[in-house]
C-alpha positions as CSV (number, residue, x, y, z in Angstrom):
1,X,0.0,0.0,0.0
2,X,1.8,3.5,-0.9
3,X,0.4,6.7,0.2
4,X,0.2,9.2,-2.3
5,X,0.2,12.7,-1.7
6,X,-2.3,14.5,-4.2
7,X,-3.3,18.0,-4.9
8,X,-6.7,17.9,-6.3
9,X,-7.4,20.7,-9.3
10,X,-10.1,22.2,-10.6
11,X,-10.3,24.9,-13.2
12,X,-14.1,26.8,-12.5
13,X,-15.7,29.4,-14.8
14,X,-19.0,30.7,-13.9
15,X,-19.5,28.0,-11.8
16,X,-20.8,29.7,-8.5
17,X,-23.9,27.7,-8.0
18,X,-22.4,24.2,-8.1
19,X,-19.1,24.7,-7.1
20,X,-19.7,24.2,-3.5
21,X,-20.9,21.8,-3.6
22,X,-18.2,19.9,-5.2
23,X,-15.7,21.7,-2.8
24,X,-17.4,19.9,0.4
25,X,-16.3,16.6,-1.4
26,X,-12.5,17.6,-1.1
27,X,-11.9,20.5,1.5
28,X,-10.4,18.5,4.4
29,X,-10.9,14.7,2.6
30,X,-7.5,12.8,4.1
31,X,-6.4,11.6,0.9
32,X,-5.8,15.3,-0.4
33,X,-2.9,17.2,0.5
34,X,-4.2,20.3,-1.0
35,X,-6.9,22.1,-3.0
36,X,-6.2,24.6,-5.8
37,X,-9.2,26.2,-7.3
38,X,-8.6,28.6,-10.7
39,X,-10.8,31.0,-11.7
40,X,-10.8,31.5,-15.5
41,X,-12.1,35.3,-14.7
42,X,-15.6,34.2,-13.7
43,X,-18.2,37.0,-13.9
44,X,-19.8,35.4,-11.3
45,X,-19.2,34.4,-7.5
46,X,-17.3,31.5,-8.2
47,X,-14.3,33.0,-6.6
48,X,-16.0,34.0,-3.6
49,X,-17.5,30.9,-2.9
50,X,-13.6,29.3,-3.4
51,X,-12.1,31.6,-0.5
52,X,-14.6,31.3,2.0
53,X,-14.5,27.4,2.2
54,X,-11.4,26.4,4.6
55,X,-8.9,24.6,3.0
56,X,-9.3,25.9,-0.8
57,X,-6.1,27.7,-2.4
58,X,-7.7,30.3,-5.2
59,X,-5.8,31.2,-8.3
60,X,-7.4,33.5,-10.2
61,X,-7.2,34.2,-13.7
62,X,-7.6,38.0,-14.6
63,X,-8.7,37.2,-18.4
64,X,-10.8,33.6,-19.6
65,X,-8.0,31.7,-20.9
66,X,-10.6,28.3,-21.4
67,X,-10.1,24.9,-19.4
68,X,-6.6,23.8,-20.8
69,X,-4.9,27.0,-19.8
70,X,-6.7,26.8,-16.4
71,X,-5.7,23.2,-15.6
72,X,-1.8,24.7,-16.9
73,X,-2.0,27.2,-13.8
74,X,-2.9,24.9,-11.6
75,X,-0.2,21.8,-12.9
76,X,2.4,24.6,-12.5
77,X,1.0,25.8,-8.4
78,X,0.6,22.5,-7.3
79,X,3.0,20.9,-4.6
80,X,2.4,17.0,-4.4
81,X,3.2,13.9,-6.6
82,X,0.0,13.1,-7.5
83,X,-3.1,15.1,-9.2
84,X,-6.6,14.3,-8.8
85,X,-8.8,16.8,-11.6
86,X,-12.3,17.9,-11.0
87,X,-15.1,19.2,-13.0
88,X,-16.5,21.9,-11.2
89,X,-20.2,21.7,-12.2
90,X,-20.3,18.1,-10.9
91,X,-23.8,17.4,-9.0
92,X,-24.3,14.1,-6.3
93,X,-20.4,13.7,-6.0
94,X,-19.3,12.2,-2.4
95,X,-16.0,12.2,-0.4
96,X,-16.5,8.7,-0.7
97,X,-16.7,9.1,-5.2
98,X,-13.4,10.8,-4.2
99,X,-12.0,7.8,-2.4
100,X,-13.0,5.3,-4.9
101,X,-11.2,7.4,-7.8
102,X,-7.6,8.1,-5.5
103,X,-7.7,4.6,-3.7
104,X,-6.9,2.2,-7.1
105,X,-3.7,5.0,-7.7
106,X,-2.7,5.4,-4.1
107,X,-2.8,1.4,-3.6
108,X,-0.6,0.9,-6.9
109,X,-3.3,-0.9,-8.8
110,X,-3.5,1.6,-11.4
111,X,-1.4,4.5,-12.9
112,X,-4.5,7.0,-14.0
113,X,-7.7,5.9,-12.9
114,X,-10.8,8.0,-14.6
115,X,-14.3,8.2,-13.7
116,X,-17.1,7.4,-15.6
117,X,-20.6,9.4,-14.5
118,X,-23.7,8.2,-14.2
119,X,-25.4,10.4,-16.7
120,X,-22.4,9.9,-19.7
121,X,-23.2,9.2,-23.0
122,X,-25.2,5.9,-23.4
123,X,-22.3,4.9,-25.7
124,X,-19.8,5.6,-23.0
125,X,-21.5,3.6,-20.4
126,X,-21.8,1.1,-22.8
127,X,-18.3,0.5,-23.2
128,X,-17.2,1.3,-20.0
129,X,-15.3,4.4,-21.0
130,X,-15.4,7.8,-21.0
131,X,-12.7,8.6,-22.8
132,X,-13.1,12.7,-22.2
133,X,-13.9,12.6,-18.5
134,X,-12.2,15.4,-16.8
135,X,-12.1,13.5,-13.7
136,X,-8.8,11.6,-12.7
137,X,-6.5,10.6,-10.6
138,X,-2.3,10.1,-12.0
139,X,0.8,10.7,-11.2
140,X,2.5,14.5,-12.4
141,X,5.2,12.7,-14.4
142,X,2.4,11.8,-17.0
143,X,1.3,15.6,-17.6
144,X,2.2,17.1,-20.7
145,X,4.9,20.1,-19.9
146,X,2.9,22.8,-19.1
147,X,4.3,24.3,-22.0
148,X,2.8,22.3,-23.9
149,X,-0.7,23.3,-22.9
150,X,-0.4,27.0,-24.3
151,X,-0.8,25.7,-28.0
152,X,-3.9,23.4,-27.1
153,X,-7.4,24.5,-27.7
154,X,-9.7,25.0,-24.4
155,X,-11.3,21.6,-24.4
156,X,-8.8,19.5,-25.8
157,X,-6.7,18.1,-22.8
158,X,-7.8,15.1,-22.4
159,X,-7.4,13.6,-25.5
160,X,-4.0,15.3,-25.8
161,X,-3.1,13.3,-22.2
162,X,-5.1,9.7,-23.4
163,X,-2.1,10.1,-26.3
164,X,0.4,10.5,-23.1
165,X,-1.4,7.8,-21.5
166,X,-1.3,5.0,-24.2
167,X,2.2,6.2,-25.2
168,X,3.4,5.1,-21.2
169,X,1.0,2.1,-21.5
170,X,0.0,3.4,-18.1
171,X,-2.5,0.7,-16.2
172,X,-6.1,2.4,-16.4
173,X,-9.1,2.1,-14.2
174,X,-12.5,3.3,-14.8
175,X,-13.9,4.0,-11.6
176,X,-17.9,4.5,-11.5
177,X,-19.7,7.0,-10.2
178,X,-23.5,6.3,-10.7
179,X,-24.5,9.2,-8.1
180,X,-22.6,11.7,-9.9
181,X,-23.8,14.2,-13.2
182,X,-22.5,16.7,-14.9
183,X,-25.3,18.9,-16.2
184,X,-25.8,19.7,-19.8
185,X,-24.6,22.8,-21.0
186,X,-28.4,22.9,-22.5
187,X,-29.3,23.5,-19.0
188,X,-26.6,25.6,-17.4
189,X,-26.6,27.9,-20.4
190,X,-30.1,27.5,-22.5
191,X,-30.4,25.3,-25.5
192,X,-28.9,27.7,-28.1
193,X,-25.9,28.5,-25.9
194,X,-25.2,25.0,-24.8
195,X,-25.7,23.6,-28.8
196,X,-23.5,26.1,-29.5
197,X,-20.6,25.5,-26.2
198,X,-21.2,21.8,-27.4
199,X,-20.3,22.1,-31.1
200,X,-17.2,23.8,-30.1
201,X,-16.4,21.0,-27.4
202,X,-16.0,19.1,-29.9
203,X,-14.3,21.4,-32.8
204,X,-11.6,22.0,-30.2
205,X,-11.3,17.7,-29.7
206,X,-10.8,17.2,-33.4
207,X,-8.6,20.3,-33.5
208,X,-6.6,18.1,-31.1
209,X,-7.3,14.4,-32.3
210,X,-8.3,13.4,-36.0
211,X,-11.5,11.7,-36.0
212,X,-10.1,8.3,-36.5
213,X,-7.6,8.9,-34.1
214,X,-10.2,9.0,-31.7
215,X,-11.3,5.9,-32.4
216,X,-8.1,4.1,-31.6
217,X,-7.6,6.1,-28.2
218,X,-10.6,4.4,-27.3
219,X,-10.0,1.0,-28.3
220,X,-6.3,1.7,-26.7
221,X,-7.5,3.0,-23.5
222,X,-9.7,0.1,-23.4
223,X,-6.7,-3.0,-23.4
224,X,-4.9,-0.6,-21.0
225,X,-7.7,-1.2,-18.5
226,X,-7.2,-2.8,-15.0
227,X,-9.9,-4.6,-12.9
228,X,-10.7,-4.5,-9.4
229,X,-8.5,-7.7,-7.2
230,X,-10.5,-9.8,-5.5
């Protein structure tokens, strides 16, 4: 059994009235070392809501720089070995979903583990993968250089690290979380907004990944898998 020392990350913008929420899941959990909260220059209270709960570390951004260049901040602030990355729109998640996802890393059954959501894609819970969740748990040395990150578009770290990931053949457990959902942007942004934030989700994945490409991260990710002992 190691013990791993994690700094949990998680870029926010305009995320004031779910953030909390997802903050009470971390602040003072015993497997984190530390909690680093950046503010892509929210409009809203999200920052507010970060400094007043005990234990959170704010870094604020003074212009929206998009999700890669947030996580970038924060894989350049934080302190410990380890990273576990958050959403910060995620609704139902536990201490205990946080556990679940650091425990298979910290016990040195896995080398990323990644969480799959109870409201994912139907596809994604088909297979068992979600190949784009933005929550996991790995060790620092396979981040990209945070130099690296500048060039990337705002939603296209993670299948810029699966590339990192298949590359290491890193061990890689799935970890579900069937309490947990991250809203549609439909609903945190109405339907023409969140269309719209959706389409270029995805323009900024194929900006990162060819199409095809995708398709073998996937089927990669998939043989890299571990299962639960015992």
């Amino acid at each position: 059994m190691t013990t791993a020392r994690v700094s949990c990350i998680i870029p926010a913008y305009n995320e004031g009235a779910r953030i909390g929420a997802v903050l009470q899941a971390v602040a003072g959990h015993p497997m984190i070392d530390e909690v680093l909260v950046i503010d892509d220059a929210s409009g809203d209270n999200t920052a507010e809501v970060a400094v007043s709960t005990p234990g959170v570390t704010l870094i604020r951004h003074l212009r929206n720089g998009g999700k890669t260049k947030a996580l970038a901040t924060g894989f350049a602030a934080m302190r410990a070995d380890h990273v576990l990355m958050l959403d910060a729109d995620l609704v139902g998640l536990t201490a205990a979903d946080v556990t679940a996802l650091i425990t298979p890393v910290d016990a040195g059954q896995a080398d990323m583990t990644i969480s799959l959501r109870g409201n994912a894609p139907w596809l994604w819970r088909a297979i068992g993968l979600d190949y784009i969740s933005g929550e996991r748990v790995l060790h620092r040395s396979l981040l990209p250089p945070v130099g690296e990150l500048a060039d990337l578009p705002n939603f296209g770290f993670e299948v810029y690290l699966n590339e990192r990931v298949i590359a290491a053949k890193a061990r890689l457990r799935v970890v579900s979380w069937p309490g947990v959902k991250s809203p549609a942007k439909e609903a945190k942004q109405g339907l023409w907004a969140g269309l719209r934030a959706d389409a270029a989700m995805m323009r900024d994945i194929f900006r990162t990944i060819p199409a095809p490409r995708l398709i073998h991260q996937i089927a990669a990710m998939r043989s890299l898998q571990t299962r639960p002992e015992g």
